[in-house]
N, C-alpha and C positions, 0 to 999 in steps of 0.2 A: 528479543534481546535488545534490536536497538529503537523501537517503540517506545517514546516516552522516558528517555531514558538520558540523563540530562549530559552523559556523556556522546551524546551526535547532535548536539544542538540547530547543529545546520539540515542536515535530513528530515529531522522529525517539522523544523520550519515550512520546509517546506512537502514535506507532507500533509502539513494539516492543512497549508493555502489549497495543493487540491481538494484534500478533504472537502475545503470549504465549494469549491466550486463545483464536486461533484454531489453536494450533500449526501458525504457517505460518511463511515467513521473512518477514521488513521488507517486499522485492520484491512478495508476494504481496500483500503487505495495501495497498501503494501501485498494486497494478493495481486490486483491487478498488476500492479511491476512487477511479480513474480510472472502470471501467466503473461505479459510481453515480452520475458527477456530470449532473448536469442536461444537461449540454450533449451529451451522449450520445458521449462521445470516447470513442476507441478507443485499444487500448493496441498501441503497436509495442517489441517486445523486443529487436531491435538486439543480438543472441548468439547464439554461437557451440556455447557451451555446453552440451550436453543437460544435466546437471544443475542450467546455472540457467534455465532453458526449463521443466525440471519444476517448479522451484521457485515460480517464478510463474505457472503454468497453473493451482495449485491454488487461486488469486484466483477459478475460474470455480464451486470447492466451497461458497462460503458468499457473503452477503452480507450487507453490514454494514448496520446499520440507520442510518435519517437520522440518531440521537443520535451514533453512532459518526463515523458519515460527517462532521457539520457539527464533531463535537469535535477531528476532525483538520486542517478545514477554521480553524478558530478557533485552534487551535495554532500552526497553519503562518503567522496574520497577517494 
């Protein structure tokens, strides 16, 4: 929903700088803030896809740190 989506412009910004640092896609880096947030929510992928399945599976290679985590969390509003 707000992936790319030109109405969170600040989010998706900074989504993609991790992106970039974690060489993942967007997807990957919005699961990962899913599996760190406090409330322990799970990520449902909802595709069909295998390659955007892979794309967001690699959210389980790295995790982001609370700076990262709460900077997208502050972005988002």
């Amino acid at each position: 929903v707000f992936l790319d989506n030109p109405k969170f412009p600040e989010v998706n910004k900074r989504i993609t700088e991790l992106a970039e640092k974690y060489q993942v896609s967007n997807s990957a880096i919005a699961a990962a803030w899913l599996l760190r947030h406090p409330a322990d929510m799970q990520v449902i992928l909802g595709s069909t896809s295998l390659t955007r399945i892979q794309s967001i599976v690699k959210a389980c290679d790295f995790t982001l740190t609370r700076e990262e985590w709460y900077s997208v969390y502050v972005a988002a509003g």
